[in-house]
ROLO-571932 format. One line per field, with one value per residue (C-alpha): residue number from 1; residue in three letters; x, y, z. Coordinates in steps of 0.1 Angstrom, whole numbers, plus 2048, in hexadecimal, padded with zeros to 3 digits. Last residue first. Example, Ala and Ser with C-alpha at 12.3 -4.5 7.8 and 13.67 -1.06 7.14 Angstrom:
num c(2|1) $
residu c(SER|ALA) $
east c(889|87B) $
north c(7F5|7D3) $
up c(847|84E) $
***
This chain:
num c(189|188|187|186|185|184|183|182|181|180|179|178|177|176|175|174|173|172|171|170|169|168|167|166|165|164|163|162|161|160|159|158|157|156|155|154|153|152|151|150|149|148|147|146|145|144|143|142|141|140|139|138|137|136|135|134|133|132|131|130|129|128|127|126|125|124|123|122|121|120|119|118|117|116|115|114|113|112|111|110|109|108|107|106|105|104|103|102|101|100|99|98|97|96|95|94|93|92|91|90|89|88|87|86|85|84|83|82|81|80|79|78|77|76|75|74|73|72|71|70|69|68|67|66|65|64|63|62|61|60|59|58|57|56|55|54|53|52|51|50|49|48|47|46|45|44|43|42|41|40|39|38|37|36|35|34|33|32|31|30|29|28|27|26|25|24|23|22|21|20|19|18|17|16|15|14|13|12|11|10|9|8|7|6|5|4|3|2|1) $
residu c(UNK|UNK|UNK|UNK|UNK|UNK|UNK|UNK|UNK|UNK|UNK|UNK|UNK|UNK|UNK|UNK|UNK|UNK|UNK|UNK|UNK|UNK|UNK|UNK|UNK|UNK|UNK|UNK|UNK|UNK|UNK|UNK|UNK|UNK|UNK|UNK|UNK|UNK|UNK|UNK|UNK|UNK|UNK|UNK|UNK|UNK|UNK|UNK|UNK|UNK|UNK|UNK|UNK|UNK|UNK|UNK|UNK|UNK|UNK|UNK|UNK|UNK|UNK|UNK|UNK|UNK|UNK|UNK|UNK|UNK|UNK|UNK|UNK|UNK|UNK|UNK|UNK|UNK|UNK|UNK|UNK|UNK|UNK|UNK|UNK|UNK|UNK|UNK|UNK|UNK|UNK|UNK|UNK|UNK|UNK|UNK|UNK|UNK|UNK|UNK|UNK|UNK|UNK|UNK|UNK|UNK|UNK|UNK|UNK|UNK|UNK|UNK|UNK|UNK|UNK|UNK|UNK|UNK|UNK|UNK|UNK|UNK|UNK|UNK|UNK|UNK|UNK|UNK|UNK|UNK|UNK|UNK|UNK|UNK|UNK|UNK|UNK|UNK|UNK|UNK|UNK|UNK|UNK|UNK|UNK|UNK|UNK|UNK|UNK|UNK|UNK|UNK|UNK|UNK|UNK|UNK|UNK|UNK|UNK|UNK|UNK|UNK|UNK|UNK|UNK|UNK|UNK|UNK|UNK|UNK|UNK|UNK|UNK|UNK|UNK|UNK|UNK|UNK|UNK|UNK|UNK|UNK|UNK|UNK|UNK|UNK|UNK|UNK|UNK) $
east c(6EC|6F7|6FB|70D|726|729|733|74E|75D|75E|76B|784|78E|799|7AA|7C5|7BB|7D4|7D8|7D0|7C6|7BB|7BB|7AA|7A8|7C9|7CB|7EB|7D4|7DC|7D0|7E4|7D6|7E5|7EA|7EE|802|7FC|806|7F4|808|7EF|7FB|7DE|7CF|7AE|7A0|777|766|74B|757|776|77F|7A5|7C4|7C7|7EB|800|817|811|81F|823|82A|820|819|811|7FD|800|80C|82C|849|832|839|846|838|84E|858|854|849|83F|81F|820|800|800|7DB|7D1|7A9|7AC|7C0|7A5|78B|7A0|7A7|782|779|796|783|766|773|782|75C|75B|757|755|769|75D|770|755|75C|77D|79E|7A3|795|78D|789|781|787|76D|77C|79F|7B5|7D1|7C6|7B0|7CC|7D8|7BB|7B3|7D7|7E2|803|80B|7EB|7F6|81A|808|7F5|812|828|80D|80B|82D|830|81B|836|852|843|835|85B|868|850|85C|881|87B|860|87E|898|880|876|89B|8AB|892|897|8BF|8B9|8A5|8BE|8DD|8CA|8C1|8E7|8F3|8DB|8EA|90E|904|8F7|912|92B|915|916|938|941|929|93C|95D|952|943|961) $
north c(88F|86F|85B|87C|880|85A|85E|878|862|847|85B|86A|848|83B|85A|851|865|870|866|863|846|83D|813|7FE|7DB|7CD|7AB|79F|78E|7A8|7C2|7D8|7F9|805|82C|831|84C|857|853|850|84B|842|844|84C|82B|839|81B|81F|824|80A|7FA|7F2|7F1|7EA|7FF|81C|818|812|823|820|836|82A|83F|824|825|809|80D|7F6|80D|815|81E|81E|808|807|803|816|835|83E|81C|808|7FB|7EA|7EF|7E0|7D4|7F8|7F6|7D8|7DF|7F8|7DA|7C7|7DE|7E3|7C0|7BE|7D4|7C8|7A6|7B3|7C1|7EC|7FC|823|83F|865|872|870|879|86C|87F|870|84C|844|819|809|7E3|7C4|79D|7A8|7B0|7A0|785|79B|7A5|784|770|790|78D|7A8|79C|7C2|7C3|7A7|7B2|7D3|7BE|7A6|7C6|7D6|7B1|7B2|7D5|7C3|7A7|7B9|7CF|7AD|7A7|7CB|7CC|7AC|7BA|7DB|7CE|7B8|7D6|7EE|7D4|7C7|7E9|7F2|7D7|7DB|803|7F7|7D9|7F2|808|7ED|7E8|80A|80B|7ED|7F8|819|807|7F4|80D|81F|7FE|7FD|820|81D|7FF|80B|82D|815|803) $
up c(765|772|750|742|75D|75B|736|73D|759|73C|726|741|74C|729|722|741|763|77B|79E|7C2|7CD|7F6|7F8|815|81B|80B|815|82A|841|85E|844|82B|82B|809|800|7DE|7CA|7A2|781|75D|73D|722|6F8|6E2|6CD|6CF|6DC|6DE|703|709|729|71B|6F2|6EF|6E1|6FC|6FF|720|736|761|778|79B|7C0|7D8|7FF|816|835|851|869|87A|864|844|82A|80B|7E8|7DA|7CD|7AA|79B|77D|76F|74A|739|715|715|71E|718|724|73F|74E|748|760|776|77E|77B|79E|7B0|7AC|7B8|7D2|7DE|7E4|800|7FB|807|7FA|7DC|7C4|7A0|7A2|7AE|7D8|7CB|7EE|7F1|810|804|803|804|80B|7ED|7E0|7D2|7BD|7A6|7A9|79B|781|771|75A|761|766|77C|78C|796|7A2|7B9|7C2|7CC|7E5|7F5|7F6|807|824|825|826|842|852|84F|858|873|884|886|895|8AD|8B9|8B7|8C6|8E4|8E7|8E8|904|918|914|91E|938|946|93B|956|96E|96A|974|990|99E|998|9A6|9C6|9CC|9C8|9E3|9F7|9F4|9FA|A18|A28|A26|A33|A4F|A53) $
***
């Protein structure tokens, strides 16, 4: 009886321990598979926000463009003249693109790779290339007519409000940027 006993108490036991471990292994499922399904909505989300501001440009509409972005954004523009992070309002942002576009009215931006998000961040990557012709007067620089193709990778911080608040560009300059770069050089010398 007491062999009896023990084998059913020790079958007992491993039955329990085999179901506390489905119940952790279960639990642990549910945790990855429920984070795993909310991030890839606020990651569908986030890479949206990316989307809507590229949409704009393309649209060359300063509402959306600035839509997008959260009252000021961390900007580090990783190849300008200074590299250092500075805050900068949405809506400076946004006159900035502008006046780029019209120097380019015929911009169209397309992509590499992207916008997608990072597997556990709010950060939003984008490899883009953008074509264009330098046919209107911006910010004091003459159209030339010349061809543009610029390209380069931005990082998005997309914020709990789905605004992007901070942005790190790396990318090549279009003729319209290196006049005007050229002409800062100048104004700060």
């Amino acid at each position: 009886n007491i062999r009896v006993f023990r084998a059913k108490h020790l079958t007992f036991q491993a039955t329990t321990m085999q179901s506390s471990l489905l119940l952790v292994v279960a639990g642990a499922v549910l945790l990855t598979t429920t984070r795993a399904f909310s991030l890839p909505g606020s990651k569908r989300r986030m890479e949206n926000v990316v989307l809507r501001y590229f949409d704009g440009v393309n649209k060359q509409d300063p509402a959306q463009i600035k839509s997008c972005f959260a009252e000021e954004a961390i900007i580090r523009d990783v190849c300008g003249i200074n590299d250092a992070k500075r805050i900068v309002k949405a809506q400076d942002l946004t006159d900035r693109c502008m006046d780029f576009l019209a120097a380019h009215p015929d911009t169209l931006v397309k992509f590499h790779h992207g916008p997608e998000c990072g597997r556990d961040s709010r950060w939003v990557v984008a490899h883009w290339y953008e074509t264009g012709t330098l046919t209107g007067k911006s910010c004091g620089v003459e159209p030339t007519n010349s061809p543009m193709a610029v390209e380069g990778q931005t990082r998005f911080y997309v914020n709990r409000d789905l605004k992007i608040s901070e942005m790190v560009v790396t990318r090549t300059f279009s003729e319209w940027e290196t006049k005007m770069l050229e002409t800062a050089k100048v104004s700060y010398a």
